[in-house]
N, CA, C and O atoms as a GROMACS GRO file, in nm:
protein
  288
    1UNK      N    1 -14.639  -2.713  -5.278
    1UNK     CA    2 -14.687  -2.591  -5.214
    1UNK      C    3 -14.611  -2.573  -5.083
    1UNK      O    4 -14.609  -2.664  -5.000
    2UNK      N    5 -14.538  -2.440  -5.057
    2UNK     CA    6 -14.489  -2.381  -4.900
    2UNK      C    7 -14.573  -2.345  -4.831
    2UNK      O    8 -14.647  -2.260  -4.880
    3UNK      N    9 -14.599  -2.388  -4.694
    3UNK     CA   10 -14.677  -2.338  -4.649
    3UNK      C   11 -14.590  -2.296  -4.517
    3UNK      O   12 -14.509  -2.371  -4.462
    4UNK      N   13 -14.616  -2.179  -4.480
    4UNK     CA   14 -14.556  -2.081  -4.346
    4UNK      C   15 -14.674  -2.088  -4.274
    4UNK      O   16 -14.785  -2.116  -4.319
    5UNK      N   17 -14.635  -2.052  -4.132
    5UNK     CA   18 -14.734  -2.098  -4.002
    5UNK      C   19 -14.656  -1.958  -3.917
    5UNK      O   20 -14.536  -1.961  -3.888
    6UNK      N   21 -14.740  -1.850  -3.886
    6UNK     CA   22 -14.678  -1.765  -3.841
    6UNK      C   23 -14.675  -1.747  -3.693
    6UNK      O   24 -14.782  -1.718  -3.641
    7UNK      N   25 -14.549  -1.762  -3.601
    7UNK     CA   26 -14.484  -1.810  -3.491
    7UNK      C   27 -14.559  -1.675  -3.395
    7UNK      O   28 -14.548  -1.557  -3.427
    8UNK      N   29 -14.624  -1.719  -3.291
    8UNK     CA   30 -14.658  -1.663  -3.208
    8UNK      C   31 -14.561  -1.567  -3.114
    8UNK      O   32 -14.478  -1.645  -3.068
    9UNK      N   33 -14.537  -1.452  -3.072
    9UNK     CA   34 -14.397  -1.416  -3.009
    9UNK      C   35 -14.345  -1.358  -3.057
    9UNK      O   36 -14.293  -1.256  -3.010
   10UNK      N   37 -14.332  -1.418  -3.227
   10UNK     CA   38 -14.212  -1.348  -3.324
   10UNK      C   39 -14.301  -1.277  -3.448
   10UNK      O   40 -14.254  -1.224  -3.549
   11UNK      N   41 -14.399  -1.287  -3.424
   11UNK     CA   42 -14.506  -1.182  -3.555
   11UNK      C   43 -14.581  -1.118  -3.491
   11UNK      O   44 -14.634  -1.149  -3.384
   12UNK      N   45 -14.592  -1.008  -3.559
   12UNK     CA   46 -14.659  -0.823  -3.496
   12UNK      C   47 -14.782  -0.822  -3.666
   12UNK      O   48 -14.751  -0.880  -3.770
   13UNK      N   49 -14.864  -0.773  -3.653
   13UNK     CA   50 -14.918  -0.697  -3.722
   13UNK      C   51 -14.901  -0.568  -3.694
   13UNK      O   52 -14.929  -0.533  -3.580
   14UNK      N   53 -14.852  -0.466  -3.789
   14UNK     CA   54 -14.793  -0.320  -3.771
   14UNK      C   55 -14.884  -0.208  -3.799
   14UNK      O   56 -14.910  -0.199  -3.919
   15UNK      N   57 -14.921  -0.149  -3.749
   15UNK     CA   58 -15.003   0.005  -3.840
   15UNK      C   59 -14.962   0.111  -3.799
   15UNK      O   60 -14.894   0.128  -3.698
   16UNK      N   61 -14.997   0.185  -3.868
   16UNK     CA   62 -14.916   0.361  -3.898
   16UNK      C   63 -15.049   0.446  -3.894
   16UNK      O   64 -15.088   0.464  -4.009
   17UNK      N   65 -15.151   0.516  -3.778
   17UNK     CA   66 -15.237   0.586  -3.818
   17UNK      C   67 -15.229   0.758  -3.818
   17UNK      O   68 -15.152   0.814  -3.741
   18UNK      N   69 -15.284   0.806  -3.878
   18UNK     CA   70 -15.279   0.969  -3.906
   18UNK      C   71 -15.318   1.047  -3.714
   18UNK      O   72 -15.421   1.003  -3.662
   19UNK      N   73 -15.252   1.130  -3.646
   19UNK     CA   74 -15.313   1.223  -3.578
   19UNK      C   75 -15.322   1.341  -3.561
   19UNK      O   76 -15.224   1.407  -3.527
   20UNK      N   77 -15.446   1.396  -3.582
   20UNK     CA   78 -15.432   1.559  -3.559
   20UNK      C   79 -15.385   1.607  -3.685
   20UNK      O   80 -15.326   1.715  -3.694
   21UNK      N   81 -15.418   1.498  -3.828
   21UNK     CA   82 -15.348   1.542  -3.951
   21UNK      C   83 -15.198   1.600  -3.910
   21UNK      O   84 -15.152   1.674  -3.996
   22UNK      N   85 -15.150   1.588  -3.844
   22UNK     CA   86 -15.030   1.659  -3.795
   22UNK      C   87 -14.873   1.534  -3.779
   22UNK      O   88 -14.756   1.536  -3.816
   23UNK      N   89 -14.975   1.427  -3.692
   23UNK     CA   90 -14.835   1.337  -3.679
   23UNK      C   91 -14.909   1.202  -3.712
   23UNK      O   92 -15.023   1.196  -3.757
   24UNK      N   93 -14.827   1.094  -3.684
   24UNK     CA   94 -14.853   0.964  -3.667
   24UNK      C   95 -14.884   0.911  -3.556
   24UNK      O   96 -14.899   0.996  -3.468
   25UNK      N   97 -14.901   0.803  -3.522
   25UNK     CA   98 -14.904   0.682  -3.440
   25UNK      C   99 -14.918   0.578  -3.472
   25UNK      O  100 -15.014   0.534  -3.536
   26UNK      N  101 -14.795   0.497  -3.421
   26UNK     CA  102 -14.766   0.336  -3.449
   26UNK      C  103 -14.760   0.249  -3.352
   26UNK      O  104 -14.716   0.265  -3.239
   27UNK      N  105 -14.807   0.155  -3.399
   27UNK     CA  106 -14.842   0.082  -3.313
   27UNK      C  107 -14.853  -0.111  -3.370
   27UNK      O  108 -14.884  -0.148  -3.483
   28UNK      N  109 -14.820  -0.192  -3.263
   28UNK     CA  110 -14.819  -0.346  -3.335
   28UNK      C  111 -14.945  -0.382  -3.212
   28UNK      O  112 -14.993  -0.328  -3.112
   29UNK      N  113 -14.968  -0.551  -3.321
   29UNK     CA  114 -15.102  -0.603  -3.244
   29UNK      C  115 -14.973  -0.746  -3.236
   29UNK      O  116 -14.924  -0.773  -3.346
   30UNK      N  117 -14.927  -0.822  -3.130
   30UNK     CA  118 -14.856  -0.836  -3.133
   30UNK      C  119 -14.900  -1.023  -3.098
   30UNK      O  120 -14.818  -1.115  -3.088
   31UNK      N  121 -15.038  -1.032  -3.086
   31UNK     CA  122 -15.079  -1.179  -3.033
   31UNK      C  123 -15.120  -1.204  -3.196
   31UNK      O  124 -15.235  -1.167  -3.222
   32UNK      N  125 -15.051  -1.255  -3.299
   32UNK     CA  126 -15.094  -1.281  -3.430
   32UNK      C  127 -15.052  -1.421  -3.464
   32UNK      O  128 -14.938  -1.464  -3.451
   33UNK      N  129 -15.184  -1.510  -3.522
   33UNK     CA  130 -15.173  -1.664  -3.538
   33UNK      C  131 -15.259  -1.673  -3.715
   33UNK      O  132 -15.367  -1.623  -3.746
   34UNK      N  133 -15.153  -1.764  -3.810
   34UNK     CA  134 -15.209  -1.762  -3.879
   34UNK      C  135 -15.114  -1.878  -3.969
   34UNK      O  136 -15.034  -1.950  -3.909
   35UNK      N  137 -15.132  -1.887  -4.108
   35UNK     CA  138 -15.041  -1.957  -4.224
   35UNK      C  139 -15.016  -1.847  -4.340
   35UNK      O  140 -15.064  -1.735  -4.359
   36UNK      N  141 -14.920  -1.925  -4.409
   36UNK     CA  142 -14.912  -1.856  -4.574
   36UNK      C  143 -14.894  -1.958  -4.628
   36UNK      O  144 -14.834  -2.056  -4.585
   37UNK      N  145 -14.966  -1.937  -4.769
   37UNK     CA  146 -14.909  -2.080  -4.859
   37UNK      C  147 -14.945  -2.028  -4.984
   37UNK      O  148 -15.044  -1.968  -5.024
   38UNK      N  149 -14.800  -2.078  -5.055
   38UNK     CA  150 -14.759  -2.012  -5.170
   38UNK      C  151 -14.716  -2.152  -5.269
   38UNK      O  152 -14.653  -2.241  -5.211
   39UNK      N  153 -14.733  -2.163  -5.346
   39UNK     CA  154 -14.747  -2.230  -5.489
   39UNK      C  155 -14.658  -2.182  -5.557
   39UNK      O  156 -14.692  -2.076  -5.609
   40UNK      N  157 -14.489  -2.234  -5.597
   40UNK     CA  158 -14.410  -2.136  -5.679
   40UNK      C  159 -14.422  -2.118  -5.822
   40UNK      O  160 -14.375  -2.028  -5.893
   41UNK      N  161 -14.494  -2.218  -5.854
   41UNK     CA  162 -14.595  -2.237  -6.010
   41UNK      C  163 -14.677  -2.144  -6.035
   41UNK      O  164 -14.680  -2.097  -6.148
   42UNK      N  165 -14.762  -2.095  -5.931
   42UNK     CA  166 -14.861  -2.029  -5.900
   42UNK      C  167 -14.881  -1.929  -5.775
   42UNK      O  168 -14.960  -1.942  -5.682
   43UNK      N  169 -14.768  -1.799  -5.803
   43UNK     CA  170 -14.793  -1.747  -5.706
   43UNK      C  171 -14.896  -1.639  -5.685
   43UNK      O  172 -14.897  -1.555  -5.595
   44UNK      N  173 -15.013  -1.660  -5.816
   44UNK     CA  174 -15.111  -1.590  -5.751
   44UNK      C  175 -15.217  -1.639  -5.732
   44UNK      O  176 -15.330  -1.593  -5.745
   45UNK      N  177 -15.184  -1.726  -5.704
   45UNK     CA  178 -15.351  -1.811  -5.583
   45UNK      C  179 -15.261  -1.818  -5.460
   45UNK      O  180 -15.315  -1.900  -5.386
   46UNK      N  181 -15.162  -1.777  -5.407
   46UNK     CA  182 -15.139  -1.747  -5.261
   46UNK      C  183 -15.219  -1.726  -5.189
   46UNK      O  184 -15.292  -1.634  -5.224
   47UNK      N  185 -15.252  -1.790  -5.056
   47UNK     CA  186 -15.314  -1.756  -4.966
   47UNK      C  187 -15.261  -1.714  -4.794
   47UNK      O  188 -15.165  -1.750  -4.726
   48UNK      N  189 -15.348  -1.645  -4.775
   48UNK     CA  190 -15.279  -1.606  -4.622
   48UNK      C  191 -15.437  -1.647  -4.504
   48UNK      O  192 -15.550  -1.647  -4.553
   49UNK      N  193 -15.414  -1.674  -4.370
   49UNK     CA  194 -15.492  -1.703  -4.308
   49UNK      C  195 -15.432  -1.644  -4.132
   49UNK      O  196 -15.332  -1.687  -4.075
   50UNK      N  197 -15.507  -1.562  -4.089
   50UNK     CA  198 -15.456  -1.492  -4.010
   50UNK      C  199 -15.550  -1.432  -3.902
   50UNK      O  200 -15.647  -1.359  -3.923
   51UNK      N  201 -15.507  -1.474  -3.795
   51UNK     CA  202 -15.619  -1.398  -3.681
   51UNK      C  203 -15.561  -1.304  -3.558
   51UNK      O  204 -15.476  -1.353  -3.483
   52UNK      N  205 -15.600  -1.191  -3.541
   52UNK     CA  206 -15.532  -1.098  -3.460
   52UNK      C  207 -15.558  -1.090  -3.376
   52UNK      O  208 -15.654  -1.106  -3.451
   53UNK      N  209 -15.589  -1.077  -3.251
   53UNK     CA  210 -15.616  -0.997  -3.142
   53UNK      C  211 -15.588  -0.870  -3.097
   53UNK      O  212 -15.496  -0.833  -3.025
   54UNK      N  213 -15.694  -0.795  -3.157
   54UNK     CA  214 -15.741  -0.665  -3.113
   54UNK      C  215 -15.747  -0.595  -3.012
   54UNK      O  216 -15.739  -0.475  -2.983
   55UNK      N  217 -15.763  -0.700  -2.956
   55UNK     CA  218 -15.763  -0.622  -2.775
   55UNK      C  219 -15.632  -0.615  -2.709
   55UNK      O  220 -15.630  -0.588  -2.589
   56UNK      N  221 -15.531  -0.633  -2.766
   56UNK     CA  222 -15.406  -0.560  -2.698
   56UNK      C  223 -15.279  -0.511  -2.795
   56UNK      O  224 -15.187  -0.578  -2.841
   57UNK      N  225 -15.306  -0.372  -2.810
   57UNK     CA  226 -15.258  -0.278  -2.853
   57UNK      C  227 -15.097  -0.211  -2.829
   57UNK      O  228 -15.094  -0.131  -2.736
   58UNK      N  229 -14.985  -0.230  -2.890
   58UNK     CA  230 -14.875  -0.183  -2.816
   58UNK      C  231 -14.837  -0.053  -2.886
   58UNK      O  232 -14.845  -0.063  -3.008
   59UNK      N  233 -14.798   0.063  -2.843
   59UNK     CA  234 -14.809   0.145  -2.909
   59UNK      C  235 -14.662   0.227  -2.880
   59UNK      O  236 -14.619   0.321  -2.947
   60UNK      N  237 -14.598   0.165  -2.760
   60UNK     CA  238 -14.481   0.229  -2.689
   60UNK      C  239 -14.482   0.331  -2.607
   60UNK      O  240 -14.390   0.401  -2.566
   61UNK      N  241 -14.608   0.332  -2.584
   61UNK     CA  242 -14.625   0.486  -2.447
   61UNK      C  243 -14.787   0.413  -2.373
   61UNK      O  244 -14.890   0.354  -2.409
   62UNK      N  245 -14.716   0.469  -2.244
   62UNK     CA  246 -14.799   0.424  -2.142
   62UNK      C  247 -14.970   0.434  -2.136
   62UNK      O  248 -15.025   0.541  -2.164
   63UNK      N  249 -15.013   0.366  -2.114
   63UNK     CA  250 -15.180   0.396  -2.068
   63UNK      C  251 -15.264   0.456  -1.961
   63UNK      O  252 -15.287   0.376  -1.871
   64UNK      N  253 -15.314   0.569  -1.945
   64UNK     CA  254 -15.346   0.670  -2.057
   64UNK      C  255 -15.208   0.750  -2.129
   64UNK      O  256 -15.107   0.733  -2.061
   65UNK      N  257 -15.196   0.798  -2.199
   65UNK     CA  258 -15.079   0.849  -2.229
   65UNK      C  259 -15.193   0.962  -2.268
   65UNK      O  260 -15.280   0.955  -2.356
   66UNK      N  261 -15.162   1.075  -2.167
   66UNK     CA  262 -15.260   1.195  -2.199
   66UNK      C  263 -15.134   1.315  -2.155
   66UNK      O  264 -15.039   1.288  -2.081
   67UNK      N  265 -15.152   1.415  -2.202
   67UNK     CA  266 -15.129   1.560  -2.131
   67UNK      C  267 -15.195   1.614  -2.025
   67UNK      O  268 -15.309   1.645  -2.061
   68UNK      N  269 -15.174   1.639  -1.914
   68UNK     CA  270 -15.238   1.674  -1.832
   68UNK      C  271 -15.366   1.818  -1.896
   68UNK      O  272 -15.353   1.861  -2.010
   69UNK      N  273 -15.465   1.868  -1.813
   69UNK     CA  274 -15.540   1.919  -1.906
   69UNK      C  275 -15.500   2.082  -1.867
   69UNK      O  276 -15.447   2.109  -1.759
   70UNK      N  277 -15.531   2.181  -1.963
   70UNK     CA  278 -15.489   2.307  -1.947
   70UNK      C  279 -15.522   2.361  -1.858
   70UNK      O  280 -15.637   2.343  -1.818
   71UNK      N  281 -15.433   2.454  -1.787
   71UNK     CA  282 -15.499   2.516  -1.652
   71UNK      C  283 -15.543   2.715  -1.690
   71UNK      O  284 -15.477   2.807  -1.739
   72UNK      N  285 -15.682   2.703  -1.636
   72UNK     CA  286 -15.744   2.785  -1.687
   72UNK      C  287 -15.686   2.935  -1.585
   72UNK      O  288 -15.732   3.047  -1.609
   0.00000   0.00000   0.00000
């Protein structure tokens, strides 16, 4: 059995969410600790084990990243 150990630094969890039905936003969670282990006999009892941290978000634009608000 291989087992991978995923390197702190060098692994992102990635997502792509919908906005405004109009565009995207992407963004990585970028503190990700976990394994893989793969069986080449058996590669479908593969397992993955993986923990993210949620609380810091990179998205490539600053915080708040707002528009200023309309002037009436």
């Amino acid at each position: 059995m291989a087992k991978w150990f995923f390197e702190p630094g060098h692994t992102a969890a990635e997502f792509r969410a919908r906005h405004m039905m109009v565009t995207y936003v992407r963004g990585q969670l970028k503190n990700v600790h976990g394994l893989l282990e793969v069986d080449a006999d058996e590669p479908e009892k593969a397992r993955v084990e993986a923990t993210v941290d949620a609380t810091q978000v990179y998205t490539g634009r600053s915080a708040p990243a707002r528009r200023p608000p309309p002037q009436c």
